[in-house]
C-alpha positions as CSV (number, residue, x, y, z in Angstrom):
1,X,200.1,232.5,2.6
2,X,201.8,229.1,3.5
3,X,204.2,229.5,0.6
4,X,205.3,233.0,1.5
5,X,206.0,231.8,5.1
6,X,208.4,229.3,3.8
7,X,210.2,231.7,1.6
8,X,210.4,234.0,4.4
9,X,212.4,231.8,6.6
10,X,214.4,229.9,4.0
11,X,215.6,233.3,3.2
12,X,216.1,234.6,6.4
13,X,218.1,231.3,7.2
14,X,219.7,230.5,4.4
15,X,221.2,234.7,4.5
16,X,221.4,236.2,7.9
17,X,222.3,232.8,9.7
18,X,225.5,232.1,7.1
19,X,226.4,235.6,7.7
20,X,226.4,235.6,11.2
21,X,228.3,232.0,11.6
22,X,230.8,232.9,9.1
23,X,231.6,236.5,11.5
24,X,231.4,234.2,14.6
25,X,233.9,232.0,13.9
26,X,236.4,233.6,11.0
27,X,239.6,233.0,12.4
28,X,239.0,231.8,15.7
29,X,239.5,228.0,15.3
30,X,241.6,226.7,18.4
31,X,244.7,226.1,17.6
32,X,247.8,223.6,18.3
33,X,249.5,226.9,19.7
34,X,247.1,228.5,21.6
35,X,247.9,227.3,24.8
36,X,251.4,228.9,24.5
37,X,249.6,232.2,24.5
38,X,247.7,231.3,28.1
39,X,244.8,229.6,26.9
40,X,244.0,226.1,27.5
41,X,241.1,224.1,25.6
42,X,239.6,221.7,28.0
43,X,237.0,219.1,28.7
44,X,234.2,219.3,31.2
45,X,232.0,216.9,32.5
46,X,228.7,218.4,32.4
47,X,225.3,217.6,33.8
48,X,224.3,213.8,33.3
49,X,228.1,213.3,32.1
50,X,227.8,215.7,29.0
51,X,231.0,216.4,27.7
52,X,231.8,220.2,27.3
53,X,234.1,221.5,25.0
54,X,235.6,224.7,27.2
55,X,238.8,226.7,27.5
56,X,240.4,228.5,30.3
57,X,242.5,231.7,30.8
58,X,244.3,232.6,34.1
59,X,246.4,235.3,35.5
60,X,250.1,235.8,34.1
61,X,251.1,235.9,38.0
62,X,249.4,232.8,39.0
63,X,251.5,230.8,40.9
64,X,249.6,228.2,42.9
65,X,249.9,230.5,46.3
66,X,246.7,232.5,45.5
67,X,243.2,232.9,44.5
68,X,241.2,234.8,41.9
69,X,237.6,235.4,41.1
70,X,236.0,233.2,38.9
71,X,234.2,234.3,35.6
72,X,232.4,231.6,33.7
73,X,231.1,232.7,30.0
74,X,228.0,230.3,28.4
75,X,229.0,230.7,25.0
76,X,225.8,232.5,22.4
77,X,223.8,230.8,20.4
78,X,225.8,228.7,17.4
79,X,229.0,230.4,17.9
80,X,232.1,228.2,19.5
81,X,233.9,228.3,22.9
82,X,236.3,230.8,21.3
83,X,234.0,233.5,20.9
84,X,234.8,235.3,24.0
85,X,238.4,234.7,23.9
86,X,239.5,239.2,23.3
87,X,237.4,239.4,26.4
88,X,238.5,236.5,28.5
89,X,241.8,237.7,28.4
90,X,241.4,240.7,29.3
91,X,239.6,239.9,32.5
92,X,243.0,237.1,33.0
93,X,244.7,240.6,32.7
94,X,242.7,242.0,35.2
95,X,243.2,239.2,37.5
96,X,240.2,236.8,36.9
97,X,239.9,233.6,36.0
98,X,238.3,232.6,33.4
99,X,236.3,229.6,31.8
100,X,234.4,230.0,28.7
101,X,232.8,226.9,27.3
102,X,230.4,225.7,24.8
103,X,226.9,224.8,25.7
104,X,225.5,221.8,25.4
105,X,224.4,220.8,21.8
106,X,226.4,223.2,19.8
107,X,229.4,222.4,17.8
108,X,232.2,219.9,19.9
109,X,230.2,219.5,22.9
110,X,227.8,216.5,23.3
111,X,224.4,216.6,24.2
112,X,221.8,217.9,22.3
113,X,220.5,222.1,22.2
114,X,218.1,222.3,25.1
115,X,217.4,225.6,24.5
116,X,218.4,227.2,28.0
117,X,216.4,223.9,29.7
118,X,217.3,222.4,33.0
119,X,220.3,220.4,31.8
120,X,221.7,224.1,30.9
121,X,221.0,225.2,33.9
122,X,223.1,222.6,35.7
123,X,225.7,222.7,33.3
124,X,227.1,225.9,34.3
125,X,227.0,225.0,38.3
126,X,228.6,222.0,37.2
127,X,231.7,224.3,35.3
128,X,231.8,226.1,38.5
129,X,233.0,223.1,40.2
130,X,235.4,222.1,37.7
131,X,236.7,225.3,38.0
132,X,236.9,225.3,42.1
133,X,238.7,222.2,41.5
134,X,241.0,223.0,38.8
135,X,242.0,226.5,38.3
136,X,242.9,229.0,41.1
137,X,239.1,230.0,41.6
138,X,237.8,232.0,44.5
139,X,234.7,229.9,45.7
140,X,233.5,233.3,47.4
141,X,233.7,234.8,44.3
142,X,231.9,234.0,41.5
143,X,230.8,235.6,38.0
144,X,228.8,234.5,35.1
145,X,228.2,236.4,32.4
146,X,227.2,236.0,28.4
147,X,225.7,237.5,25.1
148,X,222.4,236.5,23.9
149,X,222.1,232.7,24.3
150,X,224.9,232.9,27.2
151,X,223.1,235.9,28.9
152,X,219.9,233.6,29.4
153,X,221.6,231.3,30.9
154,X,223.8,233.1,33.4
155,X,220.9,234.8,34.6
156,X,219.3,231.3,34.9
157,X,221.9,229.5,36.5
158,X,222.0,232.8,39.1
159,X,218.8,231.9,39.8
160,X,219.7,228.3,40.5
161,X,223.1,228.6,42.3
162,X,223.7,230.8,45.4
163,X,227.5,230.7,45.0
164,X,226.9,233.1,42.2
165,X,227.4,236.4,43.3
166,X,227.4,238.6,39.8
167,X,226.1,238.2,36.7
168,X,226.2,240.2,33.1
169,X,223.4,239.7,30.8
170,X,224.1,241.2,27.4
171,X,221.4,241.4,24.6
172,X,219.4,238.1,26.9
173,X,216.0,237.8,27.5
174,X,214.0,237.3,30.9
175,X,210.7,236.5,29.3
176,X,211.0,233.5,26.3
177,X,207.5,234.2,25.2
178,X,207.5,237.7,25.4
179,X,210.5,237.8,23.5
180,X,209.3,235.6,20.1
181,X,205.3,235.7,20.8
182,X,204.9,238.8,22.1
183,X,201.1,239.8,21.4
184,X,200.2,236.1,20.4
185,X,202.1,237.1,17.3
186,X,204.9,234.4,16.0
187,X,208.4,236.6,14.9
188,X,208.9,234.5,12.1
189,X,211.8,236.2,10.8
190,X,213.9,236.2,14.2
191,X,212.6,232.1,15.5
192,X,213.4,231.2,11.8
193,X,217.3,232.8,12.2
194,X,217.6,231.0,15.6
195,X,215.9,227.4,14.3
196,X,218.4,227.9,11.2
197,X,221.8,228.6,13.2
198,X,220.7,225.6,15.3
199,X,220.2,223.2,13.0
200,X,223.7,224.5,11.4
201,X,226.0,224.7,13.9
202,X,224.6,222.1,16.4
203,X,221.9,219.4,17.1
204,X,218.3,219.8,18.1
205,X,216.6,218.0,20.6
206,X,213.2,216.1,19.2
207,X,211.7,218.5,21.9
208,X,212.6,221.3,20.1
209,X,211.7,220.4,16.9
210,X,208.4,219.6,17.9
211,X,208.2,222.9,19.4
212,X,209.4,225.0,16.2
213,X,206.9,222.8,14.5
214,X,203.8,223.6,16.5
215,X,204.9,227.4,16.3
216,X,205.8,227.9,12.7
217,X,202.3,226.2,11.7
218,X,200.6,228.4,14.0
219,X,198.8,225.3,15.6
220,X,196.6,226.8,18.5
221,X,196.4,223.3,20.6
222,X,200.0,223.6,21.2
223,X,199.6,227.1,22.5
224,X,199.7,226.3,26.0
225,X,202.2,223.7,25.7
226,X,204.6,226.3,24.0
227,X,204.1,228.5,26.7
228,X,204.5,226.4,29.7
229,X,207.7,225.6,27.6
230,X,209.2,228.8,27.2
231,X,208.1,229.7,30.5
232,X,210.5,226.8,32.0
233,X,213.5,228.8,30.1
234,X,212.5,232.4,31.8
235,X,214.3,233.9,34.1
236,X,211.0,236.2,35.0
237,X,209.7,232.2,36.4
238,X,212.1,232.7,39.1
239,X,212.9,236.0,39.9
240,X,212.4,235.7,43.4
241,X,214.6,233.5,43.9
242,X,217.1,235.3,42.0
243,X,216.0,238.3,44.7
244,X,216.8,235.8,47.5
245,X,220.4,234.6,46.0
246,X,220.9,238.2,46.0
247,X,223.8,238.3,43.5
248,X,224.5,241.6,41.4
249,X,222.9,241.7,38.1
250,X,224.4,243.8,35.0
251,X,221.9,243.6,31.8
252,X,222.3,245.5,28.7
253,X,220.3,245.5,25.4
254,X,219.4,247.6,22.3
255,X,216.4,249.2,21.2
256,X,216.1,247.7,17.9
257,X,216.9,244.2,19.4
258,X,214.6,241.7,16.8
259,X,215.3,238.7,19.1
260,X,214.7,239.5,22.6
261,X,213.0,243.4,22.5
262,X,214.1,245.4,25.2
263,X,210.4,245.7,26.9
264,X,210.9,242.1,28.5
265,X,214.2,243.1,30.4
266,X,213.1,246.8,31.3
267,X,210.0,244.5,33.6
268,X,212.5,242.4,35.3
269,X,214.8,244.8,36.1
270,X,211.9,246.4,38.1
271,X,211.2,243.2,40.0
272,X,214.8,243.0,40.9
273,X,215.7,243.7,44.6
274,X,219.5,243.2,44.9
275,X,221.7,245.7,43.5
276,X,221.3,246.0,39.6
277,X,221.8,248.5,36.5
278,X,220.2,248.5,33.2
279,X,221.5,249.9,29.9
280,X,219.9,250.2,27.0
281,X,221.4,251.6,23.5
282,X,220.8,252.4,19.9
283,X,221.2,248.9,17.6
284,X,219.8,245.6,17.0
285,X,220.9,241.9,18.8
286,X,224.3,241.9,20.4
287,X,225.5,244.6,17.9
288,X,226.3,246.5,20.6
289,X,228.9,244.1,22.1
290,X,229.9,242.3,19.0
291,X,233.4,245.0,18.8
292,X,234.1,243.7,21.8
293,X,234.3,240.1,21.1
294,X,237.5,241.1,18.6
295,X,238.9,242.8,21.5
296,X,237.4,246.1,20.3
297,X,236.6,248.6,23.3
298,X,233.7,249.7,24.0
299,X,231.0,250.6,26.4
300,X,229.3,247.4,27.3
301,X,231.9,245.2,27.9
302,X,234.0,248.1,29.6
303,X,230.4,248.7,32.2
304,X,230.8,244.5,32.4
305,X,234.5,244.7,33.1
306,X,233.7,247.3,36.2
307,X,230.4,245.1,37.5
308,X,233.1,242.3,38.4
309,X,235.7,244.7,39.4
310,X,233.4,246.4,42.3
311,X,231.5,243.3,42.9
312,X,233.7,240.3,42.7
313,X,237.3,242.2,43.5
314,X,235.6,245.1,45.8
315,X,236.8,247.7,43.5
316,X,235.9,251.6,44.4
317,X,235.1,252.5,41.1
318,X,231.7,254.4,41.7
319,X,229.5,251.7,39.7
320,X,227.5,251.5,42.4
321,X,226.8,255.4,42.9
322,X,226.0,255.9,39.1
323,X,222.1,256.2,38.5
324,X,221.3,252.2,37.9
325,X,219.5,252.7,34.3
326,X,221.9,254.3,31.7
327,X,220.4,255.2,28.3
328,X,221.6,256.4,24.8
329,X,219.4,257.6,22.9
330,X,218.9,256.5,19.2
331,X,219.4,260.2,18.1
332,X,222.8,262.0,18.9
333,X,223.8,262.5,22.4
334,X,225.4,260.9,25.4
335,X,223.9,259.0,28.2
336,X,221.5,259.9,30.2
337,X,220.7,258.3,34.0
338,X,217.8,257.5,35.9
339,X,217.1,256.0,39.3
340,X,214.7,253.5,37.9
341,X,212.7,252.2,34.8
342,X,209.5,254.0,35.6
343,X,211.7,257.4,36.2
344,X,212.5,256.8,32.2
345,X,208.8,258.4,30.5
346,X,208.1,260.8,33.4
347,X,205.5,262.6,31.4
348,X,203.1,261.3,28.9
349,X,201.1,262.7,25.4
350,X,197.6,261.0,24.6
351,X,197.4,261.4,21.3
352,X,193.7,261.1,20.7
353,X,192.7,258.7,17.5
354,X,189.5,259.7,17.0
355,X,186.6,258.5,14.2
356,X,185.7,255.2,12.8
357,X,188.1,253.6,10.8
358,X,187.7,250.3,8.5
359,X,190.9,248.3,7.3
360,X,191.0,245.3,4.9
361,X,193.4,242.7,5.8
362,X,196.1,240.6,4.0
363,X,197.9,243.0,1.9
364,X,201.3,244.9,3.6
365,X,200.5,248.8,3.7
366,X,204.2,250.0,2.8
367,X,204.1,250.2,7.4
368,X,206.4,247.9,8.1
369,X,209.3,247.0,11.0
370,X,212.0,246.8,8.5
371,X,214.3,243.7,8.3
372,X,215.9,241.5,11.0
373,X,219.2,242.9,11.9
374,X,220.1,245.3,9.0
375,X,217.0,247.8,9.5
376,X,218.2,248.5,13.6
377,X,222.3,248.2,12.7
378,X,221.5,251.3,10.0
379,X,219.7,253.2,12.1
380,X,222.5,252.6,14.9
381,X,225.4,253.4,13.0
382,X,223.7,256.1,10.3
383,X,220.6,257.1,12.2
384,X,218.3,255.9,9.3
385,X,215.2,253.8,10.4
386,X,212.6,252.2,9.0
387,X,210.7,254.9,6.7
388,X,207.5,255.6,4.9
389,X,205.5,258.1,3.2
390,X,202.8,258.6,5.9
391,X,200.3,260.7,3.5
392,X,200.8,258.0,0.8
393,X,199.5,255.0,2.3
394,X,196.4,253.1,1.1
395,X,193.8,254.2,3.5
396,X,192.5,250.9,2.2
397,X,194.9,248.4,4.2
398,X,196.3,251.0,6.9
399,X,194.7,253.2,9.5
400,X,196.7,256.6,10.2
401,X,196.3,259.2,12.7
402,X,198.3,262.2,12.9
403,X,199.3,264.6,15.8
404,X,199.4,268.2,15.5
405,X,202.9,269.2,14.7
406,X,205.0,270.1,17.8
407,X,206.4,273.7,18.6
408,X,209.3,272.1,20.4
409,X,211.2,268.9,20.2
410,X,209.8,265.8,22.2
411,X,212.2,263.3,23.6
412,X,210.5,260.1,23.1
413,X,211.4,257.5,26.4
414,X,210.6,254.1,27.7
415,X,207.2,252.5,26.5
416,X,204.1,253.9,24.2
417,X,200.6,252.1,24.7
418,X,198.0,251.6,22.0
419,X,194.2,251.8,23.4
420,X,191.8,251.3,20.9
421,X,188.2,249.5,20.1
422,X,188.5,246.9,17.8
423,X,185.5,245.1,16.0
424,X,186.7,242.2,13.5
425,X,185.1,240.3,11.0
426,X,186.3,237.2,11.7
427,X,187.3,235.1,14.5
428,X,191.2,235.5,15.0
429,X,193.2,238.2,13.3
430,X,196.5,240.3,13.4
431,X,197.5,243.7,13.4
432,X,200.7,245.5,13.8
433,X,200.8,249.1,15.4
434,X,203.6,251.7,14.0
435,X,204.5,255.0,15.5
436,X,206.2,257.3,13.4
437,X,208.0,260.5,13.7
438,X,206.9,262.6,10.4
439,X,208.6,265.4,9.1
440,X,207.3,268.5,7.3
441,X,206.9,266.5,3.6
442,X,205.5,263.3,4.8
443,X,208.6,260.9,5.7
444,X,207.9,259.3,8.2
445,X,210.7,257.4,10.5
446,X,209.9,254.3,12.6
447,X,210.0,255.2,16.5
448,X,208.8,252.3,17.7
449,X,206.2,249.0,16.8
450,X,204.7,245.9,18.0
451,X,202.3,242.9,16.8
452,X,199.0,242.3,18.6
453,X,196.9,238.8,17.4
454,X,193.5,237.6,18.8
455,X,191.8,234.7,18.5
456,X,188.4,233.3,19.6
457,X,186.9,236.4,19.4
458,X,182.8,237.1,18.3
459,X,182.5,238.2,14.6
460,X,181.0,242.2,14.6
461,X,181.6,241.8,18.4
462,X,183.5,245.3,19.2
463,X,186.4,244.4,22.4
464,X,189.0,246.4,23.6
465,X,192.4,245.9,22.7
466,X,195.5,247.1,24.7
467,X,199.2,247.3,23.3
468,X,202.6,248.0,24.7
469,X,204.9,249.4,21.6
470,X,208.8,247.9,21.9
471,X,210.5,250.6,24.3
472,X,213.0,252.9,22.6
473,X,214.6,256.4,23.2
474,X,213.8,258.8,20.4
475,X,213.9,262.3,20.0
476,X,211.6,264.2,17.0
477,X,212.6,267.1,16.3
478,X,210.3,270.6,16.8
479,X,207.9,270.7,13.4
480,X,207.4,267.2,13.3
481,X,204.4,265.3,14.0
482,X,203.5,261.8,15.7
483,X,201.8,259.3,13.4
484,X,200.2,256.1,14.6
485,X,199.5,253.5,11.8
486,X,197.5,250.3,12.1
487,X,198.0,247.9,9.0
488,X,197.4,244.1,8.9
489,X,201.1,242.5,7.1
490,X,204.6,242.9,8.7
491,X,207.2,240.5,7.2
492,X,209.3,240.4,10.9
493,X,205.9,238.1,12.0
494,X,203.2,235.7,11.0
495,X,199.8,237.3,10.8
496,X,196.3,235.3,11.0
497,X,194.0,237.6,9.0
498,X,191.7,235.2,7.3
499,X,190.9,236.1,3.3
500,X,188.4,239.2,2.7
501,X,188.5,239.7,6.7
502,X,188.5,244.2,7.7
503,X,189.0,245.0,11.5
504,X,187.1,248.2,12.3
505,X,188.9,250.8,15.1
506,X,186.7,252.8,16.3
507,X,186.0,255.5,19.6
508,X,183.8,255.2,21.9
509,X,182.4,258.0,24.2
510,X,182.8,256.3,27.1
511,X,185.8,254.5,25.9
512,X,188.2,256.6,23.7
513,X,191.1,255.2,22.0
514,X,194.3,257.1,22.1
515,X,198.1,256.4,22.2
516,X,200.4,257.7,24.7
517,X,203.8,258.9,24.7
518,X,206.2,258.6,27.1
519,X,208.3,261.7,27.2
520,X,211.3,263.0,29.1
521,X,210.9,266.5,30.7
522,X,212.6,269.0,29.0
């Protein structure tokens, strides 16, 4: 098992992180002549004197008598202080200013990657005053905003610095843990991509190291330790004092995100008091915005562009009257609005999984997540998922139950929950729930999945076992059926299913096991 760990994320490094660095940074070097063009590349002193590598666009009719609003961009994870250039100009165009830098740790700027830590944190208020002090900048009026690594850390910094007064998180997380251990389950494939790019493109702190360490060996005394770690680097820690700053918060994901899944971000928009909006779309991490970064239009950064516009510039442009959460469903279609999260699955299906069922462990089913990145971009841009032959897998390693097939079509939203009984034969184990939708000759596409690991538990000790899948928007089509698989191997995470060990799912009377559906009224 060891050895197919370490295959799995050499590969997963060694592919996807070259990929992505070489589309992050092909031709966008800094240049002698880019300052010609409006841009200048500047130093910033950073928190604890860290150097910053950053660059700065400003208004074409700045003159020295006038003030703008201030945008600051925390660059993503690995890629350079260029990376938002398309985009930074055309807020300059729109009469912002702007300051994109690189974070600490990562390519020219010193330091070492702290992984969204404290130092991060500071950096950003410490930008902000190198912008007051330098640049045009309205001190009333203040932005931050990023992608990924940069949305973590805008949201974070919102948290720590009143002067903030909107931010825009795109493809970010709010919960660390929930993002990369959701269900006590190590994603391997997506930790592996991150610890890769790091290690390429910039300079790990020993803290970090130490914590990849304890998490790709699966080492259960560091559990806690790990957590209170991540936990430090969550902007769920301190949402309410983001409620009291009161800024404006913009977030925006995917549904196939294999970084941060969208269930962690639909939460804390809930908890949010201040004004807010939530949009969620078909695709995997940050492929919704990535057309924008070459100065592509497109949905997300044009919702980002009219945030600022309404709440740094006091633009009329109805932002605020819209319904707050926006959806696009993975299927054809446009967007659909809601007033909040919980509005999202306003009805729900209980599909009933009935019987006794006995699964061996340690062998993958053919029930599987797909692979980082490429399985969520070909289902956003050719509506293909993840598929398997539902009636074809080994009862032997995978549990199936089947719905009756619908008269009419359902439209899958917002978040499915597992509910079963599980009895294991061994002390800590792994499984991964699948729900597919299952046409009339057996395909069956991938709605939605999520890991679920236990430890410490009783041998032949039956316990309950509750499971919230990722969220998506889906719609099956009338004649199809709902399929929930259980199976034991996913290549996306690390599993801890001893050798020879079967988990038994079973149904109580008093205690029936069932998934349910979140559906939107017809």
């Amino acid at each position: 098992m060891g050895h197919r760990r370490h295959a799995l994320r050499t590969t997963a490094v060694g592919a996807v992180s070259a990929v992505l660095i070489t589309g992050g940074t092909l031709g966008l070097a800094p240049t002698a002549g880019a300052a010609a063009g409006g841009v200048r590349f500047v130093d910033i002193t950073g928190d604890g004197g860290t150097a910053l590598k950053g660059n700065v666009v400003t208004p074409s009719d700045a003159d020295g008598t006038r003030t703008y609003p201030l945008i600051v961009l925390p660059t993503s994870w690995g890629l350079p202080q260029v990376e938002y250039l398309a985009q930074a100009r055309r807020l300059a165009d729109s009469g912002y200013v702007v300051v994109a830098y690189n974070v600490r740790g990562f390519w020219q700027s010193g330091g070492e990657i702290e992984v969204a830590g404290p130092p991060d944190v500071a950096d950003t208020s410490k930008v902000i005053d190198w912008a007051l002090a330098n640049t045009p900048a309205d001190a009333r009026r203040i932005g931050v905003a990023g992608v990924s690594y940069g949305a973590g850390i805008s949201l974070l910094a919102a948290e720590h610095d009143k002067r903030i007064k909107a931010v825009a998180a795109l493809s970010g997380w709010a919960d660390l843990i929930d993002s990369i251990y959701s269900g006590r389950t190590e994603h391997a494939q997506a930790t592996a991509l991150l610890g890769g790019v790091g290690a390429l493109t910039g300079r790990p702190s020993a803290e970090l190291r130490g914590i990849l360490g304890s998490f790709f060996s699966s080492d259960l005394s560091k559990e806690q330790e790990m957590i209170a770690w991540g936990r430090k680097r969550s902007p769920e820690t301190y949402v309410d004092q983001l409620d009291k700053n009161g800024p404006a918060v913009f977030m925006a994901n995917a549904w196939g995100d294999t970084i941060f899944p969208p269930n962690q971000y639909a939460r804390f928009y809930e908890e949010l008091t201040g004004p807010k909006r939530l949009e969620l779309r078909p695709g995997d991490h940050a492929t919704a915005e990535l057309p924008g970064l070459f100065g592509v239009p497109n949905d997300v950064w044009t919702d980002t562009g009219r945030w600022f516009d309404h709440y740094l510039r006091g633009e009329d442009n109805g932002i605020d009257r819209e319904q707050p959460v926006q959806l696009k469903a993975r299927s054809a279609g446009g967007y659909e609005g809601y007033p909040d999260w919980k509005s999202v699955g306003a009805t729900a299906r209980k599909i009933e999984l009935a019987g006794t069922t006995t699964i061996h462990t340690n062998v993958d089913s053919g029930a599987d997540g797909g692979i980082i990145f490429l399985s969520s971009l070909l289902d956003q841009l050719a509506r293909v998922p993840p598929t398997a032959l539902v009636p074809l897998l080994p009862r032997r390693w995978a549990a199936v139950w089947q719905s009756p097939r619908s008269e009419s079509a359902q439209r899958v939203r917002g978040t499915a929950r597992l509910h079963t009984t599980l009895t294991p034969t061994a002390e800590s184990g792994t499984l991964i729930a699948y729900l597919y939708d299952v046409g009339p000759l057996g395909l069956g596409k991938l709605v939605s999945s999520a890991p679920y690991t236990f430890h410490g538990r009783t041998p032949g000790e039956p316990f309950g076992v509750d499971l919230d899948l990722y969220s998506t928007a889906y719609d099956v089509p009338a004649g199809h059926r709902l399929a929930l698989v259980l199976d034991t191997v996913d290549p996306l995470y690390i599993e801890h299913n001893p050798p020879g060990a079967q988990l038994t799912f079973s149904s109580p009377a008093n205690d029936p096991s069932y998934v349910s559906v979140p559906l939107r009224e017809q």
